[in-house]
C-alpha positions in Angstrom: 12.3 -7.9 16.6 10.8 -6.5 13.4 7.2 -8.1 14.6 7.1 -6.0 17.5 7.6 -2.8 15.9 5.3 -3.7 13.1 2.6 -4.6 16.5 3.3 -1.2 17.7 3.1 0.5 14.6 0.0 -0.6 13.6 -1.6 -0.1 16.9 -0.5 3.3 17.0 -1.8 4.0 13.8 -4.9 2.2 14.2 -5.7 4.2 16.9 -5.4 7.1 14.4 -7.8 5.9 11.7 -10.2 4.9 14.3 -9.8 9.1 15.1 -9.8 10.4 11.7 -12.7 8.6 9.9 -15.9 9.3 10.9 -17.9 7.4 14.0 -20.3 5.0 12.9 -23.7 7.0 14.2 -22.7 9.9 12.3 -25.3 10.1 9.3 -25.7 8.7 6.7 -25.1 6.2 9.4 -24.1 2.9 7.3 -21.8 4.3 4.5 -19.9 5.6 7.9 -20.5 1.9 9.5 -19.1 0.1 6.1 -16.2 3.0 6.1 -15.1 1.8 9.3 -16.0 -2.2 8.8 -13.2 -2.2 6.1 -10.8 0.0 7.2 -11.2 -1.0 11.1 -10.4 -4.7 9.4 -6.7 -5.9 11.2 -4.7 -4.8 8.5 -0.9 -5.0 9.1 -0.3 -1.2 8.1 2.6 -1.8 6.1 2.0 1.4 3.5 1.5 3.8 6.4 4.2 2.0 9.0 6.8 2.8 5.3 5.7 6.2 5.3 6.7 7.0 9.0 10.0 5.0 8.8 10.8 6.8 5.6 10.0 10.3 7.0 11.9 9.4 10.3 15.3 8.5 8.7 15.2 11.4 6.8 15.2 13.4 9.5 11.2 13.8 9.6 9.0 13.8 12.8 6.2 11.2 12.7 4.0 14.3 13.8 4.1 15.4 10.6 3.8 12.8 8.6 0.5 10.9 10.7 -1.8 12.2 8.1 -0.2 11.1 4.8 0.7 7.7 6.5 -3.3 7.5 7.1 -4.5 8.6 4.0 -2.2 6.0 2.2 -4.1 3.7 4.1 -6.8 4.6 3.4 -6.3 4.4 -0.1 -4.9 1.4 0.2 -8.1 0.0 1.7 -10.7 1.8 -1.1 -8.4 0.1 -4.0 -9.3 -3.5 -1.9 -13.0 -2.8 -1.6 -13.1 -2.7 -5.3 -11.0 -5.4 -6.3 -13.1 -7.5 -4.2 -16.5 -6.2 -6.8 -18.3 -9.1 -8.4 -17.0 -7.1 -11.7 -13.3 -7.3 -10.6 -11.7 -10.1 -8.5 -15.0 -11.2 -7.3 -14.0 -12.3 -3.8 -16.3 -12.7 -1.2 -14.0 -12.6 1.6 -10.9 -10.1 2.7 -8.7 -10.1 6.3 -11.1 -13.5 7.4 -14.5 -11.8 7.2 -16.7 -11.0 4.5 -15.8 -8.2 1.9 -17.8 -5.1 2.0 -19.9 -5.6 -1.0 -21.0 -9.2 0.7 -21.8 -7.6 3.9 -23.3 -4.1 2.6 -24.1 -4.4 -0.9 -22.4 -4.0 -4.4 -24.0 0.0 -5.3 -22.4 0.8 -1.0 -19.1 -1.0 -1.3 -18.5 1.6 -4.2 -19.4 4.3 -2.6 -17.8 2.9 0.2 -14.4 3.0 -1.8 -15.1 6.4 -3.2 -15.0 7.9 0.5 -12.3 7.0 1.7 -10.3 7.9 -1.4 -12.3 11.1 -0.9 -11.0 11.7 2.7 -7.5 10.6 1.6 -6.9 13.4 0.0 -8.6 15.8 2.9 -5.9 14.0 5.2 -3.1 15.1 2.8 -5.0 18.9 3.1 -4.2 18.9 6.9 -0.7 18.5 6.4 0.7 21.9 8.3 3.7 22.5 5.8 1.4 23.4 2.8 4.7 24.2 0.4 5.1 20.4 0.6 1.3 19.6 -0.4 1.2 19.9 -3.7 4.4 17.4 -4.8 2.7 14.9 -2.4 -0.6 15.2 -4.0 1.2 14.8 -7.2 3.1 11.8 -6.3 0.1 10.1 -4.7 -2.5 11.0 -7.8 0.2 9.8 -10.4 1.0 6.6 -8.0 -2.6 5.6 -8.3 -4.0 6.7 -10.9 -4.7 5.4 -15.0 -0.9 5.1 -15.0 -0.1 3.9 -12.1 -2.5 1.8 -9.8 -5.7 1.6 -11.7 -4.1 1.0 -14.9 -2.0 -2.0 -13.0 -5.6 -3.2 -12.2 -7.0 -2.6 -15.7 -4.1 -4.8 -17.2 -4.9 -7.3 -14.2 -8.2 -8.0 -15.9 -6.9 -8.3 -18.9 -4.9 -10.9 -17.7 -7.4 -13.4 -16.2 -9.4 -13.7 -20.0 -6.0 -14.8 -21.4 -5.2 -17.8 -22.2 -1.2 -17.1 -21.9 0.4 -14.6 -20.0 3.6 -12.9 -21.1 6.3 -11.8 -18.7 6.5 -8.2 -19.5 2.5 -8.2 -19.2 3.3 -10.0 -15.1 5.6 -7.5 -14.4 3.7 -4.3 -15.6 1.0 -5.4 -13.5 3.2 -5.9 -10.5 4.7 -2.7 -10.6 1.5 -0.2 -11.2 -1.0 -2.4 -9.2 1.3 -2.9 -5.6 4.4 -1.3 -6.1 3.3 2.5 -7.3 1.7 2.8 -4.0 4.2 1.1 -1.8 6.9 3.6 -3.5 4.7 6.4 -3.4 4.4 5.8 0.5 8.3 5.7 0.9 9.1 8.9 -1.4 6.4 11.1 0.2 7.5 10.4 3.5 11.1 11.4 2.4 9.4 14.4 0.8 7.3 15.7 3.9 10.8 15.3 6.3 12.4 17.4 3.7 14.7 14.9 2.4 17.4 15.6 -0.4 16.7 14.3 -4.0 19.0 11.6 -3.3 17.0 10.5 -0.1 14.3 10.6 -2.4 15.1 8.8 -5.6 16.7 6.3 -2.8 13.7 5.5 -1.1 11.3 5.7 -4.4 13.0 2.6 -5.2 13.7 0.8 -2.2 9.7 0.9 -2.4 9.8 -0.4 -6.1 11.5 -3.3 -5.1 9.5 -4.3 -2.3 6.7 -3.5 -3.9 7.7 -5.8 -6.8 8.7 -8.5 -4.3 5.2 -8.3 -2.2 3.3 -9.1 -5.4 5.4 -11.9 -6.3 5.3 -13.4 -2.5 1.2 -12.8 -3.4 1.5 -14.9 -6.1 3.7 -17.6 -4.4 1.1 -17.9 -1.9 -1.9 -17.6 -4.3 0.0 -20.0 -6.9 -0.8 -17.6 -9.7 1.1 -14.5 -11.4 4.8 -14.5 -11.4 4.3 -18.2 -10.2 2.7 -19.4 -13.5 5.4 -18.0 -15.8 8.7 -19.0 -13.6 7.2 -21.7 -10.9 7.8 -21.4 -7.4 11.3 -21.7 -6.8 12.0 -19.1 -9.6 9.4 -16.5 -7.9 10.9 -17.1 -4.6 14.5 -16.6 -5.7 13.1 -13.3 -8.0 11.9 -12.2 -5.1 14.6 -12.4 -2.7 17.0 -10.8 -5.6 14.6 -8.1 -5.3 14.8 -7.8 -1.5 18.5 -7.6 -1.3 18.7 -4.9 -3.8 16.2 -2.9 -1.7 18.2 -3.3 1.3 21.3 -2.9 -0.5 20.4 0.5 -1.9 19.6 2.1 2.4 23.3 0.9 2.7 23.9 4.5 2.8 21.7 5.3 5.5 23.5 2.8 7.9 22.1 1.5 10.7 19.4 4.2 10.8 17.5 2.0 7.7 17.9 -1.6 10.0 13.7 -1.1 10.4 13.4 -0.5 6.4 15.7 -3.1 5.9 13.7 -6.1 8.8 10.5 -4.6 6.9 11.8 -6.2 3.4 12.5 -9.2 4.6 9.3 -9.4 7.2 7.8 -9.0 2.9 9.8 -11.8 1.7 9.4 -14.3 4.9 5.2 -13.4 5.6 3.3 -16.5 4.9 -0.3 -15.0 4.4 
């Protein structure tokens, strides 16, 4: 079942954060503690789980690819910390508990996020095949940054002071604030196995489209987004148009992509 290898997944990668970010005595000793509060959090490791399963059907050993699977999750984790800031999404809580800035302070929880992006990157240093380094920290910095994620996030603003959101607006959003990293996770994982272009360009956008279709299952849940444009029944049936075309595209791959293929529709069927 796909819920067991998500369980192991994440355990095994758990185990690896808990390894590679710094213990919580080390000094400074709280930006360390509030480093390891939010990324230590029960997570489901989706981002880094894509990275591994992308790597390994390309031929990739997951040796290889631990780092760059942690250090997308860890920049998945700094992008939440600040969305959660009074000045952004202003939410108090994230994963059941309270956010960092509730717990440790507004002026921390930024510094907070600015580590582990920070440490991201050294991850992505430790990488042995160093040829491959630079396209991955291209991939990643483009994925996430003014055009990619943070601009998803400044247009995200945007969209809470309007009054009327348009469609194009929705789906600019969705696509540079969830699916640039999600895609990015896929096609660097291809990248670091040494996949062809077309392994590549196939998994850059079977990421896309579950990226797209993760937001819009946000948005079902949270009855907001996609949801306010199309209703509910026109966001689930987007969605699921967008999950068979991700798992139409690995056809390709044959049964080797069955995980990639149970992890879309564990996107499309998760209920929080």
């Amino acid at each position: 079942m796909i819920t067991q290898y998500l369980d192991k997944n994440k355990k095994f990668i758990d185990e690896k954060l808990d390894t590679y970010l710094p213990k919580a005595t080390a000094y400074p000793r709280i930006i360390h503690e509030a480093m390891r509060y939010s990324v230590l959090d029960g997570g489901k490791r989706i981002r880094p789980i894509l990275v591994l399963e992308s790597s390994k059907l390309c031929g990739g050993k997951i040796k290889d690819a631990i780092y760059l699977a942690c250090a997308i999750e860890l920049i998945h984790s700094y992008s939440l910390i600040h969305d959660d800031l009074p000045s952004m999404d202003d939410a108090d809580t994230r994963r059941g508990r309270p956010s960092c800035h509730v717990k440790y302070g507004e002026a921390l929880a930024i510094l907070v996020g600015d580590s582990l992006l920070t440490l991201a990157f050294n991850l992505i240093a430790r990488i042995r095949d160093k040829a491959k380094t630079g396209e991955i920290i291209f991939e990643i910095s483009k994925a996430i940054g003014s055009f990619g994620m943070i601009g998803g996030q400044v247009m995200d603003l945007k969209i809470k002071k309007a009054k009327k959101v348009d469609l194009s607006t929705i789906e600019y959003v969705n696509l540079r604030k969830t699916a640039s990293l999600i895609a990015a996770a896929t096609k660097t994982g291809a990248i670091i196995a040494g996949a062809s272009d077309k392994e590549i360009d196939i998994l850059q956008k079977y990421g896309e489209y579950i990226g797209l279709a993760f937001q819009i299952v946000d948005d079902i849940l949270d009855k907001n987004g996609y949801v306010e444009v199309f209703g509910i029944k026109g966001a689930r049936e987007e969605s699921q148009k967008l999950v068979n075309k991700a798992k139409d595209i690995l056809e390709s791959f044959g049964a080797k992509a069955n995980n990639l293929k149970g992890i879309a529709d564990y996107i499309l069927n998760r209920e929080k």
